[in-house]
DSSP file (Angstrom, degrees, kcal/mol; ACC not computed):
  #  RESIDUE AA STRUCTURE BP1 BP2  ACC     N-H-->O    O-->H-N    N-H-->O    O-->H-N    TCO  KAPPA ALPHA  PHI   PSI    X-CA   Y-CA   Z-CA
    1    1 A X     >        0   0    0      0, 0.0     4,-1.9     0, 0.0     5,-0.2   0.000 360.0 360.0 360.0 -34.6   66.9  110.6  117.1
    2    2 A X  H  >  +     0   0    0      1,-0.2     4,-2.8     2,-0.2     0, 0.0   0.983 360.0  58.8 -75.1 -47.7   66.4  109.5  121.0
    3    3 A X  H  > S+     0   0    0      2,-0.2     4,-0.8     1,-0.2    -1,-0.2   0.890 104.5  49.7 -30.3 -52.7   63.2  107.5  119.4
    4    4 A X  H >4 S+     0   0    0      2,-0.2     3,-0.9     1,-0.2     6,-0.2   0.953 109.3  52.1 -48.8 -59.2   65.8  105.5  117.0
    5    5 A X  H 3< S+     0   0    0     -4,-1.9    -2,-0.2     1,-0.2    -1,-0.2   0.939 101.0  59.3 -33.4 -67.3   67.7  104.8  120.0
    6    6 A X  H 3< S+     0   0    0     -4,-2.8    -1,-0.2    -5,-0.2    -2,-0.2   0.757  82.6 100.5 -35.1 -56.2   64.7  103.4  121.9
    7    7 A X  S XX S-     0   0    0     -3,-0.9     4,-1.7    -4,-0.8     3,-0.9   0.096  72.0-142.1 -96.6 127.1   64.1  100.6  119.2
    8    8 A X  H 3> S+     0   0    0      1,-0.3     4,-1.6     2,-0.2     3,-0.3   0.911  97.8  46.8 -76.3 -26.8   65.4   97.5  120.4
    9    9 A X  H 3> S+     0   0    0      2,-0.2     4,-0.9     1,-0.2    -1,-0.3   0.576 104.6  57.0 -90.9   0.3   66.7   96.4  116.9
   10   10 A X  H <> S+     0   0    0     -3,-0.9     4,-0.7    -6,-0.2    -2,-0.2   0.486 111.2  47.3 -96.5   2.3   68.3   99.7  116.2
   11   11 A X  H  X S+     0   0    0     -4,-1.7     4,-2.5    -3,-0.3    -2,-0.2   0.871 114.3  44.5 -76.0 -40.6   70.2   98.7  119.9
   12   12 A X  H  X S+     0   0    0     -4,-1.6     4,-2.1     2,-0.2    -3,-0.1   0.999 119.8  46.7 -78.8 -54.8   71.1   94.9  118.5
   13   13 A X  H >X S+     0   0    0     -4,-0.9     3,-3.8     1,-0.3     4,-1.9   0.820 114.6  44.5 -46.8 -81.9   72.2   97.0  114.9
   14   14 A X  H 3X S+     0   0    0     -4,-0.7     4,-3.4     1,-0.3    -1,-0.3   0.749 116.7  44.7 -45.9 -60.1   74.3   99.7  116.7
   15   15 A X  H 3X S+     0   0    0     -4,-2.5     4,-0.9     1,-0.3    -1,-0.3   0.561 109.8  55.3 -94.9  14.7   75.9   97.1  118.9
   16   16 A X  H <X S+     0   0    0     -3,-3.8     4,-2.5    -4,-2.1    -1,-0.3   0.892 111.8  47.9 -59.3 -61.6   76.5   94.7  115.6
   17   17 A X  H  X S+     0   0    0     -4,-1.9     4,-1.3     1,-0.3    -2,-0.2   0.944 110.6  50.3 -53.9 -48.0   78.4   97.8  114.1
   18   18 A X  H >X S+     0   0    0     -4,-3.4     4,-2.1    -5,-0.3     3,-1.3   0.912 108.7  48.3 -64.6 -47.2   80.3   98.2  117.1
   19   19 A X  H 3X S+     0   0    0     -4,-0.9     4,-3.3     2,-0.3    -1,-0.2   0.868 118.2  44.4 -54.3 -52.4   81.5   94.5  117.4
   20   20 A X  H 3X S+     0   0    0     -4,-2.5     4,-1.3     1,-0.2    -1,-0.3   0.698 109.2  55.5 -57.9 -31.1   82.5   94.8  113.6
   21   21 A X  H XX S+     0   0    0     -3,-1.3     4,-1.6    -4,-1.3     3,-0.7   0.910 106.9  48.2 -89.6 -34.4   84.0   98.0  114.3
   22   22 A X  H >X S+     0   0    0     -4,-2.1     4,-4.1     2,-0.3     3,-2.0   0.999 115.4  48.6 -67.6 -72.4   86.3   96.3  117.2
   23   23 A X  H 3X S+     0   0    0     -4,-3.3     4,-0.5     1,-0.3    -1,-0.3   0.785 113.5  45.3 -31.3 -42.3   87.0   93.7  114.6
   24   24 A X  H <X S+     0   0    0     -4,-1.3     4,-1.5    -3,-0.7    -1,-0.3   0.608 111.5  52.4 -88.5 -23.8   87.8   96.3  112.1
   25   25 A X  H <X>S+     0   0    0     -3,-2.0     4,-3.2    -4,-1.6     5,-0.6   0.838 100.8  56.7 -86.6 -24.9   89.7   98.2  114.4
   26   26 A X  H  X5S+     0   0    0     -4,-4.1     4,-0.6     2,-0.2    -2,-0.2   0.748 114.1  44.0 -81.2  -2.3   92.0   95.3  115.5
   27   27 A X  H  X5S+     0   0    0     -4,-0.5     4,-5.1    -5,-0.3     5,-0.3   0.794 110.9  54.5 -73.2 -41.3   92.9   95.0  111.5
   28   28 A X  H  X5S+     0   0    0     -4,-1.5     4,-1.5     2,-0.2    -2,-0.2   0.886 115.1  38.9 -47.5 -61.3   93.1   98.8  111.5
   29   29 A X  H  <5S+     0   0    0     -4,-3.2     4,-0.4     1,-0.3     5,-0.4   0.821 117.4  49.3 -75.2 -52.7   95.9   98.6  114.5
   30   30 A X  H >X<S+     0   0    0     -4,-0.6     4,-2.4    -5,-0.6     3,-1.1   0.938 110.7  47.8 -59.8 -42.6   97.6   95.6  113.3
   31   31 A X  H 3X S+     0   0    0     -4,-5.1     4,-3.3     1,-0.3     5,-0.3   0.994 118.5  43.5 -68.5 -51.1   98.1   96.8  109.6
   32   32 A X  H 3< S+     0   0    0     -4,-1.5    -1,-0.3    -5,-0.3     4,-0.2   0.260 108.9  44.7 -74.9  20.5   99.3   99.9  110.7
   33   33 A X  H <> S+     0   0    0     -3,-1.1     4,-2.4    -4,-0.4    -1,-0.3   0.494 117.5  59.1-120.6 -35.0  101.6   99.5  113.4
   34   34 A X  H  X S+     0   0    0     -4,-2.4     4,-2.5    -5,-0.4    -2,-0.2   0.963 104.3  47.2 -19.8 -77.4  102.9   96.5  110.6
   35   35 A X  H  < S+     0   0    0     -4,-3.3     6,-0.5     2,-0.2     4,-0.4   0.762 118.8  40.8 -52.6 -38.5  103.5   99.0  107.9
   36   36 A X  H >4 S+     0   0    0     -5,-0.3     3,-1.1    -4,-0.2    -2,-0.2   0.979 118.8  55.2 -68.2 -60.8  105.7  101.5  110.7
   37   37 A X  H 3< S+     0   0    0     -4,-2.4    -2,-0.2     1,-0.3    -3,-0.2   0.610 125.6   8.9 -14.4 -79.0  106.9   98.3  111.8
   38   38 A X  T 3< S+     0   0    0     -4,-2.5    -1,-0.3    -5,-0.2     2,-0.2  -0.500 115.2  69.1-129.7  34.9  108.5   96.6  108.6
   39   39 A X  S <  S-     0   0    0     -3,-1.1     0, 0.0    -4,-0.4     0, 0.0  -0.875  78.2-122.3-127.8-167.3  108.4   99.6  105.8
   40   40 A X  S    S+     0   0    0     -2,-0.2    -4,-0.1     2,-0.0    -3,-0.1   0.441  74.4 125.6-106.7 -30.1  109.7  102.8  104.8
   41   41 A X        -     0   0    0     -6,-0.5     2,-0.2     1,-0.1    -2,-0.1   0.121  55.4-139.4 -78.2-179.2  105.7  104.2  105.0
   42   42 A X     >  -     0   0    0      0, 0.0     4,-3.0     0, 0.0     5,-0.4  -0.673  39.7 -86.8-116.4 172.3  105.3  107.4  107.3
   43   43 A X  H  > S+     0   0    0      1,-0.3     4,-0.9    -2,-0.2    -7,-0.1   0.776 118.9  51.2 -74.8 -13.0  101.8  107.3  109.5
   44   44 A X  H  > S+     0   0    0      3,-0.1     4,-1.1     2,-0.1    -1,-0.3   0.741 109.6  50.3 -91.8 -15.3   99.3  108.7  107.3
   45   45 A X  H  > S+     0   0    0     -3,-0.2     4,-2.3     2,-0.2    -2,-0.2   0.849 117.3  34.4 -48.4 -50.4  100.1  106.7  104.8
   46   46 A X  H  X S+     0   0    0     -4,-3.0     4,-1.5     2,-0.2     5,-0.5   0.953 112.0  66.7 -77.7 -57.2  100.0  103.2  106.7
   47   47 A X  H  < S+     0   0    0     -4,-0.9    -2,-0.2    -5,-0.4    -1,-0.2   0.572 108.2  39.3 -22.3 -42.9   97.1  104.8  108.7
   48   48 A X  H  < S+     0   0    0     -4,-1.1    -1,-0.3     2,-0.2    -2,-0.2   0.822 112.6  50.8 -78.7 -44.5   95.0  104.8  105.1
   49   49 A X  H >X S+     0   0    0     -4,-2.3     3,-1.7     1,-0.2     4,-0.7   0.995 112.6  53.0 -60.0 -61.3   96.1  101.6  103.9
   50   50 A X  H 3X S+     0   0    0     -4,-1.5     4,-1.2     1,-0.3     3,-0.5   0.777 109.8  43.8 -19.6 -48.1   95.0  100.4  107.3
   51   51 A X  H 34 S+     0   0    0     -5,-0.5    -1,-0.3     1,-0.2    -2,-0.1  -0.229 104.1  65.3-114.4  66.9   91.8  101.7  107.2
   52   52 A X  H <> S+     0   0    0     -3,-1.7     4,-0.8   -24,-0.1    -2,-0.2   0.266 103.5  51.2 -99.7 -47.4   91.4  100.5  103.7
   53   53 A X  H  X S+     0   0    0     -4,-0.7     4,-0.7    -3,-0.5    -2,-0.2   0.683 112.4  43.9 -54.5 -54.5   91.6   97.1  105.2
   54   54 A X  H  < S+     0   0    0     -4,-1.2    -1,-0.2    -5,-0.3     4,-0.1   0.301 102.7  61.7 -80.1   6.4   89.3   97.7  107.5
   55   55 A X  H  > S+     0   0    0      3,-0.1     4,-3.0     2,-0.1     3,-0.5   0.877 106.5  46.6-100.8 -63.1   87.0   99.3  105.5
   56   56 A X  H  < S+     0   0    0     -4,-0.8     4,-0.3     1,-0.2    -2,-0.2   0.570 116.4  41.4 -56.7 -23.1   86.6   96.3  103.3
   57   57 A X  T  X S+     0   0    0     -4,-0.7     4,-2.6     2,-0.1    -1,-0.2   0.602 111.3  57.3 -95.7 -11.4   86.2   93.6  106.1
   58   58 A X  H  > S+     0   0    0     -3,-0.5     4,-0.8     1,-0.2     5,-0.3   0.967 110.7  51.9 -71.4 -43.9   83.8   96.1  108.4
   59   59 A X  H >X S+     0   0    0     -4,-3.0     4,-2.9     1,-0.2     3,-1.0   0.884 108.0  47.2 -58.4 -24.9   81.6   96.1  105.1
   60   60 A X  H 3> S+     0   0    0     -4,-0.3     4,-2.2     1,-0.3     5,-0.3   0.977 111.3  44.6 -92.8 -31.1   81.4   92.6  104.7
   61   61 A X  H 3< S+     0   0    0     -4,-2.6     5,-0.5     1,-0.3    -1,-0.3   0.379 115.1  57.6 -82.8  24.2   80.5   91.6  108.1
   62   62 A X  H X<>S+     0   0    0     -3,-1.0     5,-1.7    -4,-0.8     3,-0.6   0.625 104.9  45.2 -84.8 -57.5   78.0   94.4  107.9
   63   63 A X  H 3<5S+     0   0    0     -4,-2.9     7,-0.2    -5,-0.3    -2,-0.2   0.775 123.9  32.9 -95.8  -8.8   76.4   93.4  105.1
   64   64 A X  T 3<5S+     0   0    0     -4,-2.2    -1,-0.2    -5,-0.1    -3,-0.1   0.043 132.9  16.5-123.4  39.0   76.0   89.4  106.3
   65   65 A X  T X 5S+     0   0    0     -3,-0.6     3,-0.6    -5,-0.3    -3,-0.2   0.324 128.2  35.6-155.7 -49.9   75.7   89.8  109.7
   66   66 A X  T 3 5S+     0   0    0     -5,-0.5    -3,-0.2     1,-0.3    -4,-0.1   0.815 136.0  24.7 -82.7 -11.6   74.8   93.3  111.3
   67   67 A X  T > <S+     0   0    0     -5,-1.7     3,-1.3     1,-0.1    -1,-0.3  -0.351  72.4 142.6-132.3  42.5   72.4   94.1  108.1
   68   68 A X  T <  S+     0   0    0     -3,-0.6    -1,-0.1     1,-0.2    -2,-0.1   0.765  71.0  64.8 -70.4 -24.7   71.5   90.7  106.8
   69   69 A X  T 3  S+     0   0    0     -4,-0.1     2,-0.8    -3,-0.1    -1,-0.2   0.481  78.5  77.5 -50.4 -15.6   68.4   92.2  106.3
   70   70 A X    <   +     0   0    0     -3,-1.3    82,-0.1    -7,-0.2    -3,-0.1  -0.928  43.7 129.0-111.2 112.2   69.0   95.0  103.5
   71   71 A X        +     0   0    0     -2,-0.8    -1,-0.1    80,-0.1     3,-0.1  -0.402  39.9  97.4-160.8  39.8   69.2   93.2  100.3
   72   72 A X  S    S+     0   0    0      1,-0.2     2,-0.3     2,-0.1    -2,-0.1   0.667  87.9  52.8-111.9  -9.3   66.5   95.4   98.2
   73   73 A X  S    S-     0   0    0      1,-0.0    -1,-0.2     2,-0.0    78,-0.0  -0.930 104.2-105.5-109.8 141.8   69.8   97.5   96.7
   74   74 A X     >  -     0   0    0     -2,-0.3     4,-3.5     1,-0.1     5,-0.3  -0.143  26.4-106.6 -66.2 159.3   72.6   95.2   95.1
   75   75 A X  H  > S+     0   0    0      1,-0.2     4,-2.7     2,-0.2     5,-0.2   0.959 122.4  49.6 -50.2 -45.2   75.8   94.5   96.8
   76   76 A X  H  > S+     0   0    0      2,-0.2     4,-1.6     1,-0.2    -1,-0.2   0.906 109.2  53.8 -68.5 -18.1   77.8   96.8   94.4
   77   77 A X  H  > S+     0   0    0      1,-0.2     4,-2.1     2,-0.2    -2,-0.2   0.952 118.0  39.5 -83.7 -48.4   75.1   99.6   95.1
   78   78 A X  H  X S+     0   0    0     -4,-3.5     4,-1.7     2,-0.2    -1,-0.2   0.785 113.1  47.6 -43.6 -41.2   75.9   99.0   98.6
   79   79 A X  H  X S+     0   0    0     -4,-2.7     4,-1.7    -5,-0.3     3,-0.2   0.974 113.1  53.6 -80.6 -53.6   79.6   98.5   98.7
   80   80 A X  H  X S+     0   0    0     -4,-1.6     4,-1.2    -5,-0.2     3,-0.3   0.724 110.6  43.7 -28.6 -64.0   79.7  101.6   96.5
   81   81 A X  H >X S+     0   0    0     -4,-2.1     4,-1.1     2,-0.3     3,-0.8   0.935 121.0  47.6 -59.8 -56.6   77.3  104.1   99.3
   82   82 A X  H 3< S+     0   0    0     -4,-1.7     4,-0.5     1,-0.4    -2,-0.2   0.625 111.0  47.0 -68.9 -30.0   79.7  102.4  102.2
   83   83 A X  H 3X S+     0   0    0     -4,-1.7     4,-2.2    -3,-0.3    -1,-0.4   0.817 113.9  47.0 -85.1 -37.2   82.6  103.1  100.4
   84   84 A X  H <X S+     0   0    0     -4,-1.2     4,-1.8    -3,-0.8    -2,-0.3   0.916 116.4  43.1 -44.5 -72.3   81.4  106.7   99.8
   85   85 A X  H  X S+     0   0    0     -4,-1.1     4,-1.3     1,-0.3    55,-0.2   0.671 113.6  55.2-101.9 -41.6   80.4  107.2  103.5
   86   86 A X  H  > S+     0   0    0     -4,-0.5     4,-2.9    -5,-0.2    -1,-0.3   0.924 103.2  53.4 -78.6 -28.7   84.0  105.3  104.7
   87   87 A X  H  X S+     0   0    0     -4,-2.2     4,-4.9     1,-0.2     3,-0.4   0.998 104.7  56.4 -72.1 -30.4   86.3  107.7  102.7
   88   88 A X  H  X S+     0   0    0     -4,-1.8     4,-1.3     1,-0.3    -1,-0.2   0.938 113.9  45.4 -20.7 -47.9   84.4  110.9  104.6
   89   89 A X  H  X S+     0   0    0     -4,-1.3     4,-1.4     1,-0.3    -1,-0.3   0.736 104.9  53.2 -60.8 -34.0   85.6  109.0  107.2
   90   90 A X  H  X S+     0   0    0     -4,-2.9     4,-4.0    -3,-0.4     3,-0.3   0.951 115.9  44.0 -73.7 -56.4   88.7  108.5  105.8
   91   91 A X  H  X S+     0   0    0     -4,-4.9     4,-3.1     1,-0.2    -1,-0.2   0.793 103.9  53.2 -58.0 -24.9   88.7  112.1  105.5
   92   92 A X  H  < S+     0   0    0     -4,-1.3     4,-0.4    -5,-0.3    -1,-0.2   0.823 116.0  57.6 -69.4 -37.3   87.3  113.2  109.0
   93   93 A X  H >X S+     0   0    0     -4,-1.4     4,-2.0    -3,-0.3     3,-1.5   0.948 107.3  44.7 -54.3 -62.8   90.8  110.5  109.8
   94   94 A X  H 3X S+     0   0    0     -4,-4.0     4,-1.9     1,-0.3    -2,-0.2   0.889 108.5  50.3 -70.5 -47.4   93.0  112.3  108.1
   95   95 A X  H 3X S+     0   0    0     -4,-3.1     4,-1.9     2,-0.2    -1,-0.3   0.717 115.3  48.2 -37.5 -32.9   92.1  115.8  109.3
   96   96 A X  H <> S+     0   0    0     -3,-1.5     4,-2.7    -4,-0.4     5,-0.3   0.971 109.1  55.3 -82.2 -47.6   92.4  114.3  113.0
   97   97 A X  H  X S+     0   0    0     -4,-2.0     4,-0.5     1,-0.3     5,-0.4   0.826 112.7  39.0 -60.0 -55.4   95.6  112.9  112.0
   98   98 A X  H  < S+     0   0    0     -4,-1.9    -1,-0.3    -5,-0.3     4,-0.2   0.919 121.4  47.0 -44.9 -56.8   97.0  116.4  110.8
   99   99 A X  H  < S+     0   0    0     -4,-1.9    -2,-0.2     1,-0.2    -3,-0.2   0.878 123.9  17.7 -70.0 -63.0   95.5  118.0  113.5
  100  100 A X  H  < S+     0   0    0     -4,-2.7    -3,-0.2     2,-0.1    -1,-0.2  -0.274  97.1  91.2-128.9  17.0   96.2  116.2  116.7
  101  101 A X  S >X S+     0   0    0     -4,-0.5     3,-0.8    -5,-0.3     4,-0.7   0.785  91.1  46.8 -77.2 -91.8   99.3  113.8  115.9
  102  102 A X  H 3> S+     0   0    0     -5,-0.4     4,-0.5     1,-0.3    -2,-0.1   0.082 107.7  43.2 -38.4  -6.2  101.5  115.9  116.8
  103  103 A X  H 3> S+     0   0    0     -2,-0.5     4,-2.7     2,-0.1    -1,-0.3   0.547 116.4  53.1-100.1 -34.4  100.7  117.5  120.0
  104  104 A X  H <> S+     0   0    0     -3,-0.8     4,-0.7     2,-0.2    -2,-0.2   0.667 111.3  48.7 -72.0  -4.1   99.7  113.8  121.4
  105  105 A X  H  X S+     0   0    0     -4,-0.7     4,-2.3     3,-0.1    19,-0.2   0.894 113.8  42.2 -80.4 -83.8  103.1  112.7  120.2
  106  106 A X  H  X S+     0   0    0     -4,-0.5     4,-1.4     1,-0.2    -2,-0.2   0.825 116.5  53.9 -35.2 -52.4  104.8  115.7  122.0
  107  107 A X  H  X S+     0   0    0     -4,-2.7     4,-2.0     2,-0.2    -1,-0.2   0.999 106.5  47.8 -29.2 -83.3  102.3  114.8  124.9
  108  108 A X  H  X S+     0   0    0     -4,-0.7     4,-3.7    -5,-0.2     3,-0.3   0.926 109.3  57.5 -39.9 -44.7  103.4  111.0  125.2
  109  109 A X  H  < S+     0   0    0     -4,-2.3    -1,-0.2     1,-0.2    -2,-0.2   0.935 110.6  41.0 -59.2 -44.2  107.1  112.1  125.2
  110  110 A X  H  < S+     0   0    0     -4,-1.4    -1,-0.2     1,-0.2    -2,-0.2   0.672 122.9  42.3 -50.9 -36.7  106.6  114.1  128.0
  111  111 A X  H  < S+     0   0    0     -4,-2.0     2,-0.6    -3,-0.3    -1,-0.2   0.840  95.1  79.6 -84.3 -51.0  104.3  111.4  129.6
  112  112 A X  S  < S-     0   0    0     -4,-3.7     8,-0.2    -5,-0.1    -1,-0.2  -0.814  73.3-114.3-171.5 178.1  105.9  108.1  129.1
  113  113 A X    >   -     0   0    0     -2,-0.6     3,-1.1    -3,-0.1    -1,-0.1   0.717  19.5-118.6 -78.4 164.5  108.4  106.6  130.8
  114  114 A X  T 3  S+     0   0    0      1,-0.2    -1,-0.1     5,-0.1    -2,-0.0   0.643 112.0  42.5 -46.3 -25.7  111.7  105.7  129.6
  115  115 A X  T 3  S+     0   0    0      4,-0.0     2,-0.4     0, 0.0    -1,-0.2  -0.022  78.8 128.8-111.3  25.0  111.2  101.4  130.2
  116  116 A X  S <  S-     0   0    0     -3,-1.1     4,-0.1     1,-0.1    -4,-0.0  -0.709  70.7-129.0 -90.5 153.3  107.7  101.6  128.9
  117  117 A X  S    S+     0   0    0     -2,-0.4     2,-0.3     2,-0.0    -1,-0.1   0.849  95.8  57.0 -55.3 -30.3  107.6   98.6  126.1
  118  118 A X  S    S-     0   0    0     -3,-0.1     2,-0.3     3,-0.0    -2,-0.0  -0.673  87.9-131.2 -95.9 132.8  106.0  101.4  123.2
  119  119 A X     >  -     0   0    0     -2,-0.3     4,-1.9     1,-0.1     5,-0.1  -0.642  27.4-105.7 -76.6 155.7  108.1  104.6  122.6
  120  120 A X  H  > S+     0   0    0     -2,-0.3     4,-1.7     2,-0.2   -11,-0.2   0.609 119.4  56.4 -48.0 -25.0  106.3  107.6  122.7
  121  121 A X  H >4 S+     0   0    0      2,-0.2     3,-0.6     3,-0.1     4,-0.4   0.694 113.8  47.1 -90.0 -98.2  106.1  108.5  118.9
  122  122 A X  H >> S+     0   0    0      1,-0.3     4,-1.2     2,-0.2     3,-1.1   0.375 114.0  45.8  -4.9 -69.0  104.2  104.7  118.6
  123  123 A X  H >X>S+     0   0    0     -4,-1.9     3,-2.5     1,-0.3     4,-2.4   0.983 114.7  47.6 -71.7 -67.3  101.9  105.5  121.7
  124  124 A X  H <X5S+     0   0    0     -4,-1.7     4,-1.7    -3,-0.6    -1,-0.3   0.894 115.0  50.5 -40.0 -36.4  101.1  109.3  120.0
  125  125 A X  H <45S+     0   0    0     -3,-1.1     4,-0.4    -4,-0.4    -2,-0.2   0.582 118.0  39.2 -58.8 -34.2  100.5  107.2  116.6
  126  126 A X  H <X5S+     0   0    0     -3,-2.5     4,-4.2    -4,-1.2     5,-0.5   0.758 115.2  44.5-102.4 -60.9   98.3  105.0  118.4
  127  127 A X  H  X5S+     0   0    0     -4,-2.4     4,-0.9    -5,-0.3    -2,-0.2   0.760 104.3  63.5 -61.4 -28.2   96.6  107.0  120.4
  128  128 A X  H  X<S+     0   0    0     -4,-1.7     4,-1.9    -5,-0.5    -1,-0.2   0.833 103.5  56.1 -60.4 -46.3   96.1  109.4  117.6
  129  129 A X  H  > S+     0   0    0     -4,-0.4     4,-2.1     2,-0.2     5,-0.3   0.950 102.8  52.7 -58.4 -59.0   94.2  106.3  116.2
  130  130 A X  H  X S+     0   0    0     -4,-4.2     4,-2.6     1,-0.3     5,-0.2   0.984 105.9  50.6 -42.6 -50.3   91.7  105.9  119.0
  131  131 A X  H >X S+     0   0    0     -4,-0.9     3,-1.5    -5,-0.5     4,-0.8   0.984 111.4  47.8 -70.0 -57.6   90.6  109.1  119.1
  132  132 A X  H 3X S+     0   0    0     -4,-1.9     4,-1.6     1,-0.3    -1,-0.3   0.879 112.7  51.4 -71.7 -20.0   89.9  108.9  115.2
  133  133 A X  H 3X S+     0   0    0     -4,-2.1     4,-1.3     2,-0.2    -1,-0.3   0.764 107.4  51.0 -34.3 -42.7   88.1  105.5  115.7
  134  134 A X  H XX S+     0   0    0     -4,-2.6     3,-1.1    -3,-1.5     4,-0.9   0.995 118.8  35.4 -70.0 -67.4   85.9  106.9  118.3
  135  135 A X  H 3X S+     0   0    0     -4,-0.8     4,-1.1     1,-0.3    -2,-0.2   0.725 121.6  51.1 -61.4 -42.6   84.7  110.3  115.9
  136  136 A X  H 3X S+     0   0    0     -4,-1.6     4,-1.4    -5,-0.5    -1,-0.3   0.916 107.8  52.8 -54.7 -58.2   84.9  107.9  112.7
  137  137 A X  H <X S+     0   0    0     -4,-1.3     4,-1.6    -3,-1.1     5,-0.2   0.656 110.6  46.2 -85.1 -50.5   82.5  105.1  114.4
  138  138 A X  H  X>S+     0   0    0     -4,-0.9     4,-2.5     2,-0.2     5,-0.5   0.875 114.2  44.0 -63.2 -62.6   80.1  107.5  115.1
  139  139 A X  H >X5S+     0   0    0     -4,-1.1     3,-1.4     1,-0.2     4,-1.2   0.799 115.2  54.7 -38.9 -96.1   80.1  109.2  111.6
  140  140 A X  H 3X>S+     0   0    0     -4,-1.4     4,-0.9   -55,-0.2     5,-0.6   0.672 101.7  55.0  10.9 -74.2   80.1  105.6  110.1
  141  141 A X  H 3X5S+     0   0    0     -4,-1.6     4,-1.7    -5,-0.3    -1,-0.2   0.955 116.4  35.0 -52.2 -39.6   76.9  104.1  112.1
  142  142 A X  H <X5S+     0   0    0     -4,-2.5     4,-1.8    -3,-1.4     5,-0.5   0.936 116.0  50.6 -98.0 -33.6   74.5  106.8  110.8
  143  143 A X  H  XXS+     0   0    0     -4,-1.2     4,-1.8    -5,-0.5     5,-1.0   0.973 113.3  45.2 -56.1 -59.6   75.7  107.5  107.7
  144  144 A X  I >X>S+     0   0    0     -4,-0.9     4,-2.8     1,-0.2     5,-1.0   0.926 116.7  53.3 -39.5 -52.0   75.6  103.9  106.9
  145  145 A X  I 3<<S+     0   0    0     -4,-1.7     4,-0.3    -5,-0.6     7,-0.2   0.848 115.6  30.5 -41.1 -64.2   72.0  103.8  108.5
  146  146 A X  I 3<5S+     0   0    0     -4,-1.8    -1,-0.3     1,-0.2    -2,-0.2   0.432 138.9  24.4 -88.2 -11.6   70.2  106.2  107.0
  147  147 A X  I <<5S+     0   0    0     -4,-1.8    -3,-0.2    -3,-1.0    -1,-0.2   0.780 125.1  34.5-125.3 -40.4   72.2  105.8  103.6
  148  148 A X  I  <<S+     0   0    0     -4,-2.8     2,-0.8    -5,-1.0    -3,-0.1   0.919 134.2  21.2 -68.0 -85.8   73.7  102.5  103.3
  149  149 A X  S > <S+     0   0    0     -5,-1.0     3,-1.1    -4,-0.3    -1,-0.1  -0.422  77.9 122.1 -84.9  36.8   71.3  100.5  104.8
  150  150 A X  T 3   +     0   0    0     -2,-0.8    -1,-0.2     1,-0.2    -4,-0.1   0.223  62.1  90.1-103.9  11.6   67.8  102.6  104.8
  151  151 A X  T 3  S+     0   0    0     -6,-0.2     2,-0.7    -3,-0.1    -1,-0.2   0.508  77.7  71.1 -59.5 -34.0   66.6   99.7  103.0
  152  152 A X    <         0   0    0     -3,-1.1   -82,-0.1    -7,-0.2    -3,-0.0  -0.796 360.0 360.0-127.0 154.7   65.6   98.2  106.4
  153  153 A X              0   0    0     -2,-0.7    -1,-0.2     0, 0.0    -3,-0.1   0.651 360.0 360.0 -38.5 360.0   62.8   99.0  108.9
């Protein structure tokens, strides 16, 4: 694996994904803090339509910009493996989301302050999201390599 690493176009690729993933995360943030925002929805809910949204714009500026290169499997055979690889994700999200909402919620109240602009259940909600970005992101890059995208040198 530290060999992969080494390769100066599996550096440009990783820090493609990551650029896309920023992108994809500032849809991720926006739809869901939207959906608490202005509906009825509760936070795993928006949390999935959110990364639903992001799932679908990470692929595309994946497949014509950090992977312009992998075009020996069709797009649908592709969106299909990516989409397969993001709902893991989705799941590996949702577990965190179960897991670790709620004591970083209960955290934040405790933590901060009464005049900060975010209430504390937002900032647990939020924060709850980072942390499943980071562990997702990770997941994300190698499955997609090795599975999505094994198509290219």
């Amino acid at each position: 694996m530290l060999e992969f690493i080494k390769k100066p176009a599996e550096r440009e690729r990783f820090l493609k994904f990551c650029v896309v993933g920023i992108f994809g995360a500032v849809i991720d943030f926006g739809v869901m803090n939207l959906l608490l925002q202005l509906t009825a929805v509760g936070s795993r809910i928006a949390s999935t339509i959110s990364f639903i949204a992001a799932v679908c714009s990470n692929f595309l500026w994946n497949h014509f910009w950090a992977y312009p290169d992998s075009r020996q499997k069709s797009i649908v055979h592709k969106l299909a493996q990516f989409f397969i690889v993001s709902l893991i994700g989705l799941g590996i999200r949702f577990l965190l989301f179960l897991t670790v909402e709620e004591p970083i919620i209960r955290l934040s109240e405790q933590i901060v302050p009464e005049n900060f602009f975010l209430d504390p259940v937002t900032v647990g909600h939020n924060l709850t999201l980072v942390i499943s970005i980071g562990i997702v992101l990770i997941w994300n890059f190698f499955a997609n390599r090795f599975w999505t995208y094994n198509d290219v040198e």
